[in-house]
Structures are given as structure tokens and as C-alpha cells.
N, C-alpha and C positions, 0 to 999 in steps of 0.2 A: 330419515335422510341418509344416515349412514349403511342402509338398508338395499336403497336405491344408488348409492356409490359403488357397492360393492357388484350389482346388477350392471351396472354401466361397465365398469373394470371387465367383469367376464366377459362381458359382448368388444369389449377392444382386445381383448387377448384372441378369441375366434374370429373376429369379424377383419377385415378387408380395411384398413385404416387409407383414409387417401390424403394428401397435403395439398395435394392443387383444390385452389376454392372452386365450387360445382359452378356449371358454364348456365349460364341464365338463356333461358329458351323460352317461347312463346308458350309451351305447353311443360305442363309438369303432370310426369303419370306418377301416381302414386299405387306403388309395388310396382313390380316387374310381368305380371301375368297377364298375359293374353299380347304383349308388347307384338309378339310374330303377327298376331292376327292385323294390328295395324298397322303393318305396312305396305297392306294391299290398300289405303285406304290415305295415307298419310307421309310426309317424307319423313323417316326413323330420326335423321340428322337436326328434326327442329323439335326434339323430344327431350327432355330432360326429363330421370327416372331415378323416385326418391326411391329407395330401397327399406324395407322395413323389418327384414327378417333380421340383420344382422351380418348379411353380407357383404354388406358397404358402409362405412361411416367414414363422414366428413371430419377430417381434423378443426376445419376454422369455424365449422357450426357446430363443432361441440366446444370448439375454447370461447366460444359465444353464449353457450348455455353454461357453461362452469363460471363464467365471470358475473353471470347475473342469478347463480346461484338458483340454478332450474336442473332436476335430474329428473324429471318424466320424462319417456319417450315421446310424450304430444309433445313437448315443447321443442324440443331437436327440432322435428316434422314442424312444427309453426315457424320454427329459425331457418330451417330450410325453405319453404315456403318463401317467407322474406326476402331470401335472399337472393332467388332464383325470379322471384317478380314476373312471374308467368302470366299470361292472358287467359290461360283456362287450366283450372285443376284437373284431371278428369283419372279416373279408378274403374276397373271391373267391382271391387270390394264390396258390394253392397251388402255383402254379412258381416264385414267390419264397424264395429262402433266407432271406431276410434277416428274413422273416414268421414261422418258426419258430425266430430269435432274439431275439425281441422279449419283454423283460420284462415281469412281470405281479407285484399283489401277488398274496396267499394268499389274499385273499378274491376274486377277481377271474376268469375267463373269457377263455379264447381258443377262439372258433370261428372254423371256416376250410370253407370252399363250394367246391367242386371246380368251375374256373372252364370246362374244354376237354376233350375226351378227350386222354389224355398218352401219351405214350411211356420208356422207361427215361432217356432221353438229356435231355430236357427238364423232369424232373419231379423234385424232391431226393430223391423214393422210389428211383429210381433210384441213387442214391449211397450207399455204405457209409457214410460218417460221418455221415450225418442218425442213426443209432442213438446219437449222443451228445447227440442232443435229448432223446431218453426219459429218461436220465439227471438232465438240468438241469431241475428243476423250476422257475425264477424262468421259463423260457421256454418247459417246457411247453404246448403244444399239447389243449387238453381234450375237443373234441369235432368230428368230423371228419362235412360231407355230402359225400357222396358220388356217383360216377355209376353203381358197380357193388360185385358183392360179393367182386371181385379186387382193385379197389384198395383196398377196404375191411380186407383182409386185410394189406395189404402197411402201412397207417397202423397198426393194431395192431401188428403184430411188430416197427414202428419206434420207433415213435411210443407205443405203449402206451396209445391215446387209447380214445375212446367213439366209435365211427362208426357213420352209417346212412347208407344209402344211397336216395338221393331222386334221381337221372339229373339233369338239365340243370335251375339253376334256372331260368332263363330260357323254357325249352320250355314247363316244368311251368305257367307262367302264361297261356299262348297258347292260346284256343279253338280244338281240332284242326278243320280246313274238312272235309269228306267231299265236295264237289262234284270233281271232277276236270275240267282245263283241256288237258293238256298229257298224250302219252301215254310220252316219253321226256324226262326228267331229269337235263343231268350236272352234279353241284357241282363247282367249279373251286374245286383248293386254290393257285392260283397267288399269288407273292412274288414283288415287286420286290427279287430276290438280287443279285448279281453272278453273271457263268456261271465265275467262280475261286475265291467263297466257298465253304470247307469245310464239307460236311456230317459229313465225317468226316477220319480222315487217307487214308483210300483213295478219298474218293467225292467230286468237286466238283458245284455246282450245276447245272453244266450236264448232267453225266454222271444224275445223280438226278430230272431233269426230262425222258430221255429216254425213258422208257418210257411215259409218259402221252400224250405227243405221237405214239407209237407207237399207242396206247390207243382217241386220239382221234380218230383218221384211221377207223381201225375198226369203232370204233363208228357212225361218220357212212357208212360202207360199207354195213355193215349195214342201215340205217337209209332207205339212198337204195334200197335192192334191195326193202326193204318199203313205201316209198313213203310213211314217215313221216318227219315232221320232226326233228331235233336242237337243243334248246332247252340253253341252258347258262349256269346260273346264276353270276354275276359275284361274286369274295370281296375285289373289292382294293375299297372303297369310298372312297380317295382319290384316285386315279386309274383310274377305269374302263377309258378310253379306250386306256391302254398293255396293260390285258390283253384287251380287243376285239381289238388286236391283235396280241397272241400268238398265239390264236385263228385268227384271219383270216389268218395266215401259215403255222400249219398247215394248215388247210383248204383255203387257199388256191380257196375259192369261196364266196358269199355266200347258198346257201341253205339256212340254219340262225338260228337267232335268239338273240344275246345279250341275255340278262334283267340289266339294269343293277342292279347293287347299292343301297340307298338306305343312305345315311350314318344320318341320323336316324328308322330306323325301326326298332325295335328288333322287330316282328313279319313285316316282309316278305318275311324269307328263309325264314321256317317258314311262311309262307302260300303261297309257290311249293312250296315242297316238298310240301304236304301238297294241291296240285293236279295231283303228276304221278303218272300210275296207276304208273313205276316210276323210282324216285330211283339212277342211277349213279353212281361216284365211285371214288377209292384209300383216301386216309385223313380226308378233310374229318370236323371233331365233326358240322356238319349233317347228315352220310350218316347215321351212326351214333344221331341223336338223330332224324331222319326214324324210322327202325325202332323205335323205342319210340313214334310218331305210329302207330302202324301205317300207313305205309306201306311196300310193298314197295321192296326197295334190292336192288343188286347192287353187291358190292364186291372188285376188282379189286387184289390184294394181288401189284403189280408194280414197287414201287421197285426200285433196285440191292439186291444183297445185296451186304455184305463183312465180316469178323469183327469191328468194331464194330458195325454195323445188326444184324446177326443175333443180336446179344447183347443191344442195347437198343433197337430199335428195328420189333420185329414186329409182324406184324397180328394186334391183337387184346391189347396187350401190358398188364398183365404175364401174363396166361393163354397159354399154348401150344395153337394150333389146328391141325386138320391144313392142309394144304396147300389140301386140295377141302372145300368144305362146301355146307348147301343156297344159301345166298348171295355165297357167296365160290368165288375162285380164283387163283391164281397160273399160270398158263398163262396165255401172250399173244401168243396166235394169233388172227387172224382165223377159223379155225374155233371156237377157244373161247371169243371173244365170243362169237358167232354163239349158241352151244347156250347159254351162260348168261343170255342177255336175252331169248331166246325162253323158255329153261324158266320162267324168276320170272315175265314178264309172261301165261306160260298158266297158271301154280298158280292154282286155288281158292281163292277167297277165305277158307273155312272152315281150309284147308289152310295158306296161310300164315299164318293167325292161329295156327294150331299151333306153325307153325315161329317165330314172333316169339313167341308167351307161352314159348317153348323158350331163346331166346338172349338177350333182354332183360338178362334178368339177368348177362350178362357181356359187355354193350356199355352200355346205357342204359337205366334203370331210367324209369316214368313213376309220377310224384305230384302227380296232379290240385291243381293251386294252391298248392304246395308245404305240405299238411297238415301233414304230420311234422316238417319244419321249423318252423311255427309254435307247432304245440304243444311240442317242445322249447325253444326258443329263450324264448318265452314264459312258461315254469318257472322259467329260468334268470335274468331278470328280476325275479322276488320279491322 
């Protein structure tokens, strides 16, 4: 107890202390992310927005948890909750555990927007005990969006919820460009890691970053042989500069162009992608949410393997793909780049519109201005 006193203390020293008690709204979003994207969608003014990091704390909902002798951060977030008496919970969060313990009355709503493409390892679908969420009804879970009709599958038999599946909301509100800029694409899923932070207990970050780097040489091989450029799209938008040059240290020559990330633009990274006639990558959601843009992608399924990854961490996860497919592979060779970015960038346009209304539906689903969401969400509000 005096453990968690002392944890609560630090977060009022740095955190944003307020004294007006929080204004009770029809909707309560739990965290602050993605808040811009609905307001294409919702009026912001009927929002009430629990905060979780630490940048905001309620004075009256914590003299509310200190009197009843509660110092977990659930219980704040459940005092809050209370006390704001919203009609619908609703969270991007769905890699949060702590969102799928979060109380609710009887009359009341929890939706949760599938925020990334997930993996077993990072996602509480992944875990056996989230099945004792279905169970708890005060924290039941009631309606799940989704990016596919795998993971869609995997919240029902957990979760016991209502899912649909709507892909990326964020995508879903971007007018797709059809002009084309750029004739090769690679998204960089790079992280400022440590090269000793565990990926797994077999796999450190440096070991799980060398295949890409392998990837990346290759592809720029390929690339100088054809006489086309390498353009590669930036994902650290805090520090650009350190992943230029991670880059620049592989390549270790300067005729390729880094596409700088913009911090505050929540459209610029799907307006690069949807100008390259073909989008590269491993596992970036933008590879993956490019293919529901219809654009063509080649995706490069070359992390480590070791009996943790392979269990929760596949391409493609939680569905099982073969090894080879039309846009994928696991081979990483310079000849099986070679044959993969040639074959995608000669398919027919008609052709791979085949092959994308084919696989959509177990990568990223697309819903023009997120309809189904609205109309659901908007029921649910009566």
C-alpha cells in the first residue's frame, strides 16, 4: 500500500492536477488517442476524455479513491467512470488490459476500435486469461471494431462480444490519391530499442532487426540494377534524424531518399503510400492497411523465428499462411527479392485487384468514412 502511495504522489507532482469535478457526457473515451480522428465523425464537445498517462488527474476522483482507501490506477478509472455516467465507454486501446477491466453499469456500453495490426504477443487476445473477461459482466466488453474477420473471431470466443469489422479507422477516413509519385516504397517499422531488449527469451533486439537490414541492402540492390530509386518511408516521428541514420549506415551510400515522418499530420503517411505504384515492408500496420488502399505491397515475412515468435508472433497472425503467397514470402535471398518485386510490380492492375478483394479480408478490411461504425455507434446512443 505504501508502495502504491508513493506511485500515486509522483504522478500528482508531474501530472496536471484539476479541481473542477469532470463534466459528465454521453460518451467517455478512454485515453486521449485517436480523439482528432473523431471528429470527423462525432461532435468533440459531447466527449469526455479519461486520461491515463498521467497528464490529467481529477482532484475529486482521487479524494474519492483516498477515502475509500483504493490506490490502483483501475480504481481512479472505475471512480471516474461513475462519475461521468456515460452511455458508452469507447477506447482505441485494444492492447490495453487494463481497458477490458474497466467497470461499467447495466445500462451502459463498452466499445473498443482495433487501434494497429496485432500480433499474439502484444494483444490480450493473445493471453489465455482475458477468457475470464467473458465471464465478468461489470467489465464486459460489448462491441468490438475491428481490422479483420480473424481477429474478429478470436474477440467472440473470448470475449463473447458483438464484432464487426471495419480495417483501419483512421485509413477509413483518408481520400485514397490514385496519382502515383514514387515507383518503389519501403515503410520502416524501426524503434528506438536497446540492441539487449528482449523480444523474446531467445531473441534480443538486435538479433530481430537483422534480417531487415539484410532486406534492405537488397532490395536497394535490386533497385540500383534497375535503375530506380529507393524511397523509405520514416515511422519514428520523434526523432527522424536517428532513423536516417540507421538507414544511412546500412546503405551506407546516399542515393535513396528518406521521406521524413510529419508528427502532426495524421494523413501524410497514407498519402505517401497510396503514391507509390508498389508499397515494401515486414510487418508495419501501414503495409498492411496500404493493401486495403489498393495499393500493391510486397511483404517480406523475415523476422527471427524461435518457439515463442512462432507461436505468437506470425505473419499474418492470428490466421496461419503458407510460407509463399501472391504477396508474401519468407525467403531472403537476393534472388527472392528479385522475383517478388518484379512479379507484384508487373501484375495487372485488374489482377491484383483480384488478388486484394481476395486477402483483404484477413489483413484490412476498407469502410469508406467508417459507415458501420457510425451507424452502430449512433443506435447505441439513443
Amino acid at each position: 500500500m505504501i508502495l502504491k502511495f508513493f506511485r500515486l504522489f509522483k504522478i500528482l507532482l508531474t501530472g496536471n492536477l484539476q479541481f473542477f469535478p469532470p463534466l459528465k457526457k454521453k460518451i467517455l473515451l478512454y485515453d486521449k488517442t485517436k480523439v482528432a480522428d473523431l471528429r470527423y465523425l462525432l461532435n468533440i464537445n459531447s466527449i469526455n476524455i479519461l486520461h491515463i498517462r498521467g497528464e490529467k488527474l481529477n482532484a475529486l476522483i482521487l479524494l474519492k479513491c483516498l477515502i475509500k482507501f483504493k490506490f490502483k490506477f483501475i480504481d481512479y478509472c472505475n471512480e471516474y467512470v461513475n462519475y461521468v455516467n456515460p452511455k458508452i465507454i469507447l477506447s482505441f486501446l485494444d492492447n490495453y488490459p487494463q481497458f477490458y477491466l474497466l467497470n461499467k453499469k447495466i445500462n451502459q456500453k463498452k466499445f473498443l476500435i482495433q487501434n494497429a495490426f496485432r500480433t499474439g504477443d502484444d494483444s490480450p487476445l493473445g493471453n489465455v486469461k482475458t477468457k475470464i473477461y467473458k465471464q465478468n459482466y461489470k467489465s464486459k466488453v460489448d462491441h468490438v471494431f475491428s481490422f479483420n474477420k480473424n481477429v474478429s473471431k478470436k474477440y467472440v470466443s473470448l470475449l463473447g462480444c458483438k464484432v464487426n469489422e471495419i480495417g483501419s479507422f483512421r485509413s477509413n477516413l483518408i481520400k485514397i490519391k490514385k496519382k502515383k509519385s514514387y515507383d518503389y516504397l519501403y515503410v520502416s517499422s524501426f524503434r528506438e530499442n536497446a540492441e539487449e531488449m528482449k523480444v523474446s527469451n531467445y531473441t534480443n533486439y538486435k538479433k530481430f532487426l537483422q534480417p531487415e537490414e539484410k532486406l534492405i541492402r537488397f532490395i536497394f540492390n535490386y533497385l540500383k540494377i534497375k535503375r530506380k530509386k529507393l524511397f523509405i518511408l520514416g515511422s519514428h516521428k520523434s526523432d527522424y534524424q536517428k532513423e536516417k541514420k540507421y538507414f544511412n549506415e546500412i546503405l551506407k551510400t546516399s542515393e535513396w531518399t528518406f521521406l521524413k515522418p510529419r508528427k502532426f499530420s495524421p494523413t501524410y503517411s497514407y498519402e505517401q503510400t497510396d503514391k507509390a505504384k508498389l508499397v515494401i515492408g515486414i510487418d508495419s500496420t501501414l503495409l498492411f492497411e496500404s493493401l486495403s488502399r489498393n495499393s500493391k505491397i510486397a511483404c517480406f515475412n523475415v523476422r527471427p523465428s524461435d518457439p515463442f515468435l512462432r507461436k505468437y508472433r506470425y505473419f499474418g497472425w492470428p490466421k496461419r499462411f503458407k510460407n509463399q503467397g501472391p504477396f508474401w514470402t519468407n525467403k531472403l535471398t537476393q534472388k527472392s527479392v528479385n522475383h517478388i518485386i518484379k512479379k507484384i510490380a508487373s501484375t495487372k492492375e485488374l489482377k491484383w485487384k483480384k488478388i486484394k478483394n481476395k486477402y483483404s479480408d484477413d489483413f484490412v478490411v476498407f469502410n469508406k468514412n467508417n459507415h458501420k461504425f457510425s451507424e452502430i455507434f449512433r443506435k447505441a446512443l439513443r
